[in-house]
Each structure stands twice: as C-alpha cells, then as structure tokens.
VMD Tcl script that draws the C-alpha trace (Angstrom):
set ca {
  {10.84 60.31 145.11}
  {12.01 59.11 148.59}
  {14.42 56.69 146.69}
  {15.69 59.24 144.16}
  {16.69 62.29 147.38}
  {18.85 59.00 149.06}
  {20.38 58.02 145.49}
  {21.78 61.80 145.17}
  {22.36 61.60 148.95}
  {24.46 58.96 148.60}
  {26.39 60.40 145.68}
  {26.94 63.40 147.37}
  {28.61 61.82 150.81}
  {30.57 59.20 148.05}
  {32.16 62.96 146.25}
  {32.94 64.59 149.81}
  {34.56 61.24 150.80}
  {36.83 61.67 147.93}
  {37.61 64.88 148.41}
  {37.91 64.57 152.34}
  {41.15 61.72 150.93}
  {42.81 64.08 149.12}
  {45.84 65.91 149.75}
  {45.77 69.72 150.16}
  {47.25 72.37 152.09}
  {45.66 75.94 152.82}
  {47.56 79.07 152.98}
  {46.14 81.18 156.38}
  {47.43 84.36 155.99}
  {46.34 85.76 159.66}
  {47.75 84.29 162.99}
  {44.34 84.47 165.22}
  {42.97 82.91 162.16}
  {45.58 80.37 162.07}
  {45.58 80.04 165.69}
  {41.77 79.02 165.73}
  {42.28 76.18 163.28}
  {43.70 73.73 166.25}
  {46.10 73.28 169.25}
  {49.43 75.03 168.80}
  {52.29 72.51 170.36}
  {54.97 75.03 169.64}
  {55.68 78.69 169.17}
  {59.51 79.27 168.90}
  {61.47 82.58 168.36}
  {65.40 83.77 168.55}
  {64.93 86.56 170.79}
  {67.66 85.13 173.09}
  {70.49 85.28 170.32}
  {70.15 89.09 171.08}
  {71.72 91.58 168.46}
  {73.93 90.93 165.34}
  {74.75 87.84 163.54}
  {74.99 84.75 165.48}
  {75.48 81.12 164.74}
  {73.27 78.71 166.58}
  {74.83 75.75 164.98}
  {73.96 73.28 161.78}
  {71.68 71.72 161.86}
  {69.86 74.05 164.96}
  {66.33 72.71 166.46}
  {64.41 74.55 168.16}
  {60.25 73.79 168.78}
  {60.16 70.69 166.66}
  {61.37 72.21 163.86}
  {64.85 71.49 162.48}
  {67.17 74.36 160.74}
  {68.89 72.98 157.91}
  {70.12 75.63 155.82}
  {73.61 75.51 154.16}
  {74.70 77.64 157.47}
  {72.51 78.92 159.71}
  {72.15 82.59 161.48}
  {70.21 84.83 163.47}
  {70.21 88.41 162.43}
  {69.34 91.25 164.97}
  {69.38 94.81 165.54}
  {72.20 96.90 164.10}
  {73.12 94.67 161.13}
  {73.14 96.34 157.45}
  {70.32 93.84 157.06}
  {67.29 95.31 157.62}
  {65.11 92.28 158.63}
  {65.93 91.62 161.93}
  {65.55 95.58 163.08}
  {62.39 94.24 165.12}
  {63.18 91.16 166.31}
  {65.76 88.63 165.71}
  {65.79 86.15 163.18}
  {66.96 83.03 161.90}
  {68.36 82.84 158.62}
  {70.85 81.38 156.12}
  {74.45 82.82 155.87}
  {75.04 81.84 152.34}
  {71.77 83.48 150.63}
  {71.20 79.69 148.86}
  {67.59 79.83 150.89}
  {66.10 79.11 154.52}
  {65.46 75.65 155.00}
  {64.18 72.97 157.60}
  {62.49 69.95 158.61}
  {59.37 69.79 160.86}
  {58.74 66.56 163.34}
  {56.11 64.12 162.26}
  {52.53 65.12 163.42}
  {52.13 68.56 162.58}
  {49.21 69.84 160.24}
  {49.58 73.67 161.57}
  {52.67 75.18 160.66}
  {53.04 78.93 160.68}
  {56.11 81.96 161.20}
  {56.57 85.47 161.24}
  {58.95 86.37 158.16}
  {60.80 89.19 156.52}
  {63.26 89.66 153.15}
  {65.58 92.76 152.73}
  {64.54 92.73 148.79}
  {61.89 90.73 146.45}
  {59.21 88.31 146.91}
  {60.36 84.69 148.11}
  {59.36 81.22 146.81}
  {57.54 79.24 149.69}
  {57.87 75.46 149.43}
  {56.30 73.42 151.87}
  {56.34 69.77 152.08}
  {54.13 67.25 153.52}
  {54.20 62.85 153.89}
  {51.78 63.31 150.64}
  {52.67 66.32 148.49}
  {54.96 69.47 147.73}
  {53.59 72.61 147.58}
  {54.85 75.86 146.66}
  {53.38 78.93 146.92}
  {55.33 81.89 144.05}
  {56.07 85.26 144.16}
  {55.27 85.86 148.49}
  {55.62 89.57 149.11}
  {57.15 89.46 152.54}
  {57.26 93.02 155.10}
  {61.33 94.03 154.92}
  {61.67 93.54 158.94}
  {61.55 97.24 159.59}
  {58.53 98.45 159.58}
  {57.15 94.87 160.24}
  {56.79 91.19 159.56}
  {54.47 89.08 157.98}
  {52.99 85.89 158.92}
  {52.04 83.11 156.88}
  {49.92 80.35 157.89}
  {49.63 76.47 156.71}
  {46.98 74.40 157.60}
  {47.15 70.61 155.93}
  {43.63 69.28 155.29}
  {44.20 65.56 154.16}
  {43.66 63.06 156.13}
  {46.54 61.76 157.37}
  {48.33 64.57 156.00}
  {51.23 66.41 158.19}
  {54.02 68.76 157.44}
  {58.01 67.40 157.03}
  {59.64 70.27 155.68}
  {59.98 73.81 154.84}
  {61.87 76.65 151.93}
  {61.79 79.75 151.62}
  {63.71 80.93 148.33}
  {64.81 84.23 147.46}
  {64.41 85.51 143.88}
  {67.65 87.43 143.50}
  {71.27 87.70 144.93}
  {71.54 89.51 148.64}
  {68.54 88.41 149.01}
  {68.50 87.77 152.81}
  {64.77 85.78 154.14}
  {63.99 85.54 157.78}
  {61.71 83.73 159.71}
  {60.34 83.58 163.91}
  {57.32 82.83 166.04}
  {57.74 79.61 164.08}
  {54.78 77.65 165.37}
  {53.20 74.04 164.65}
  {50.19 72.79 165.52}
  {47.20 69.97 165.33}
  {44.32 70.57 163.64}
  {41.28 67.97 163.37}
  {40.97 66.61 160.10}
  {37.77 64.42 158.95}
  {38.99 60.90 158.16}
  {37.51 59.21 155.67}
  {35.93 56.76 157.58}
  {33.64 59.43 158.76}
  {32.09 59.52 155.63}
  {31.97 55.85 155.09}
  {29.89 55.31 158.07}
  {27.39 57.92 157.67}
  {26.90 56.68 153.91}
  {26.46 52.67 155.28}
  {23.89 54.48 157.85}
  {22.17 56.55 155.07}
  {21.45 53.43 153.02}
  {20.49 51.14 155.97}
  {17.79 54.60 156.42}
  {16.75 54.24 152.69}
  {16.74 50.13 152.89}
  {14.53 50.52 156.22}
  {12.03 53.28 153.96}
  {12.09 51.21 151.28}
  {10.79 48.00 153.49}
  {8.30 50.30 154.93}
  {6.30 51.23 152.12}
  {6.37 47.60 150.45}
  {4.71 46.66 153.80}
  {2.19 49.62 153.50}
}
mol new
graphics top color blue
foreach p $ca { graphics top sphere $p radius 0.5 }
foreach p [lrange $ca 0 end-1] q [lrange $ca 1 end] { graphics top cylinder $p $q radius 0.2 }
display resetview
C-alpha cells in the first residue's frame, strides 16, 4: 500500500513539474490584487504632460517601458477625446494601435486604460509566448478607467512587449499607472528535488520493512 501512495505521489509531483515549465500568463483584473502578486519596480503615469495633446517623442520611455507607437501622444483634459478627461494619457496619434516594449525581467505588468469607442484587442508578449486577450471592454476615460493586470507564471517567463488594438476607426486607446513588477515563480527544479527526496523516503520505507 505504502509503495502504491509514493508511486501516485510521484506521478503527481512529475504532472505539476510539467505544468510548473509551461508558459502562461494570467489576466488580474484588480490592482490590490495585482499588487499582492509581487514587488512592483515601477508605476509610471503622464500627469506632468498636463492638458491637451502633447508629444513626448518616438520612441518615449518612461518606467522601463518603451512607447513605440507609429507617433506617440498624451491626451488630457479639454480634448474632443474623452479618455483623458481624468487623467492624462499616453496614446497613439495615428489610431494604428498603442504599442511598446517592456525591459527584460518583468513578470507583473499592469495600466490603467480607457477607449473613446469599442472594445480593444490586448496583445501581450513574453521571451516564450504571445498572448492576446479579444474583445476588452475598456471605461471611456470619463467616468473612469480600467485596469488590467498580467501576471506571467512560467518559469523563466517575463514580459517584452505590449498592444492594445482598437476595433474600429477613431478609435482612440489610452493607457497610465503603467506598472511592472516581480513576482516569484516556482522553478522547476523545485519540483525535481522534492520528487528525488520523495523516492529516497519510499527507497528508505521500502529497506525498512525488508529488514522487519
């Protein structure tokens, strides 16, 4: 009996060590949630560009993360575009989509974001994988923003890049409080070691009860 628990032991850690490898990245839609999940390096916003449109240059880094859209812009207050009524954001000139790149390291990446019209397209880009997440409903920037959370959870796994596509023309997206982050992530060696010290357990049992 004592043999057959540490067989399905064993199988058990050898499936969560697999999984533990695999590439993945979490959507967190809350910010204390989000927050919780690790240390936040970063938390970046455009308050300083004020009011209006502004051009903060191409590309435009700010908090480890790079702004590469086709032009950048902030939008503020008093713009026909509602989403920076509350506070300034950065955004892309030419309505092609808000792009960026994100420093090596990261597996929290998270912003505040609004869109005048429509849901956006959210792509988000790691070392390992691309993910994109369809169809976001985003707050229009006046009566609020909404923040949307990434967590990566393989091991070795970190964020490079960012998109946020709009689904129709005049579409305008916006994005601040752009934060990144470390979370700790189990490596798979972790599992590897507690499955050589479950069977060196079930080898010393086994010895045992020969002897008795």
């Amino acid at each position: 009996m004592n043999t057959r628990l540490a067989h399905l032991a064993v199988a058990a850690l050898l499936a969560a060590a697999g999984t533990t490898a695999s590439a993945d990245v979490v959507l967190v839609a809350d910010r204390a949630a989000f927050n919780a999940l690790g240390t936040i390096a970063y938390n970046s916003n455009f308050d300083d560009f004020g009011a209006g449109f502004n051009v903060p240059g191409d590309p435009f880094t700010r908090g480890d993360v790079t702004y590469a859209s086709d032009m950048n812009i902030t939008v503020g207050a008093g713009t026909e575009f509602g989403i920076g009524s509350l506070r300034t954001l950065v955004s892309n000139n030419y309505f092609s989509g808000l792009a960026g790149t994100i420093a090596a390291g990261y597996s929290l990446f998270g912003f505040d974001a609004a869109v005048n019209e429509g849901p956006v397209d959210i792509t988000i880009t790691t070392n390992q994988a691309s993910y994109t997440f369809n169809g976001v409903a985003l707050a229009d920037g006046v009566s609020g923003l909404t923040f949307q959370g990434f967590q990566s959870t393989g091991a070795g796994e970190y964020f490079t890049g960012f998109r946020i596509d709009t689904l129709g023309d005049g579409h305008l997206p916006g994005m601040t409080d752009v934060a990144v982050g470390v979370s700790p992530v189990p490596e798979p060696a972790t599992g590897l070691l507690l499955l050589g010290g479950l069977g060196a357990l079930g080898l010393a049992r086994r010895r045992s009860t020969q002897r008795a």
